[in-house]
PAKOL-861365 format. One line per field, with one value per residue (C-alpha): residue number from 1; residue in one letter; chain; x, y, z. Coordinates in steps of 0.1 Angstrom, whole numbers, plus 2048, in hexadecimal, padded with zeros to 3 digits. Example, Ala and Ser with C-alpha at 12.3 -4.5 7.8 and 13.67 -1.06 7.14 Angstrom:
2
nr	[1;2]
rest	[A;S]
kette	[A;A]
px	[87B;889]
py	[7D3;7F5]
pz	[84E;847]
This chain:
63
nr	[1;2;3;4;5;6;7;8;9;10;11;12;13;14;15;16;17;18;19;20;21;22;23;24;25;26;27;28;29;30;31;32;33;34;35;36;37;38;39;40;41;42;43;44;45;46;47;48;49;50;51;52;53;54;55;56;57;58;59;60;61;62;63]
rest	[X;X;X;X;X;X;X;X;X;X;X;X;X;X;X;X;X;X;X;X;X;X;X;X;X;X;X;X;X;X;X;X;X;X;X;X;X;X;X;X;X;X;X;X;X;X;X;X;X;X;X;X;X;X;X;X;X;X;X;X;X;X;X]
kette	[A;A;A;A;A;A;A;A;A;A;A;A;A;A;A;A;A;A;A;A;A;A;A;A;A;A;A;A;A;A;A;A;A;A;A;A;A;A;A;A;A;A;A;A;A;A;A;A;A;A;A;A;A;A;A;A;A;A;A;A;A;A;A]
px	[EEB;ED9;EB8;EC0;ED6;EB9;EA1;EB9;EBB;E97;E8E;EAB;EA9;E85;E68;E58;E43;E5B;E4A;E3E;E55;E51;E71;E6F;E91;E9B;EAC;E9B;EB1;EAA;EC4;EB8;E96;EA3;EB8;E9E;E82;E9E;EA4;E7D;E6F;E4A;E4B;E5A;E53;E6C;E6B;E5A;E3D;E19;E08;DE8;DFE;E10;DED;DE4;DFE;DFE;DDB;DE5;E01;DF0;DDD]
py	[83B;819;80F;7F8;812;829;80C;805;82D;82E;810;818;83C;847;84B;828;824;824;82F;815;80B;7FC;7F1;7F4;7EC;7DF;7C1;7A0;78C;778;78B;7AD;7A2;78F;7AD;7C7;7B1;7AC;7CE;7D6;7DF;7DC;7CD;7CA;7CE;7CD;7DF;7E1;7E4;7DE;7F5;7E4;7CC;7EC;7FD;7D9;7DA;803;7F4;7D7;7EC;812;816]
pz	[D0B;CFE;D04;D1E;D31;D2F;D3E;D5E;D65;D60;D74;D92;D94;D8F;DAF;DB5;DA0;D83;D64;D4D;D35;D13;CFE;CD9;CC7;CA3;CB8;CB6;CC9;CE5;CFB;CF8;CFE;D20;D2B;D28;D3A;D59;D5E;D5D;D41;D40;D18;CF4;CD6;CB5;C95;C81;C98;C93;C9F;CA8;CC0;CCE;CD7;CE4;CFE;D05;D14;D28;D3B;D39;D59]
């Protein structure tokens, strides 16, 4: 199952409020980034990540 297939179960099939959902992939395109962010996923990042961004925006969608 791919990312994006795990997203759209997570998103469709989980209680409301879905989990939060951050999307870290090797792909830096432009589509990739677009699907993930209409099926609901909360951000993205791409590899290789920098970790001080990452813990950045753990904060900003962490309760």
């Amino acid at each position: 199952m791919s990312g994006l297939a795990l997203l759209k179960n997570i998103k469709e099939n989980y209680e409301k409020p879905a989990p939060k959902v951050m999307m870290i992939t090797a792909y830096d395109d432009d589509h990739n980034f677009k699907e993930a962010m209409k099926l609901g996923a909360d951000d993205f990042l791409t590899k290789p990540l920098d970790f001080a961004v990452l813990k950045e925006k753990l904060k900003a969608i962490l309760p």
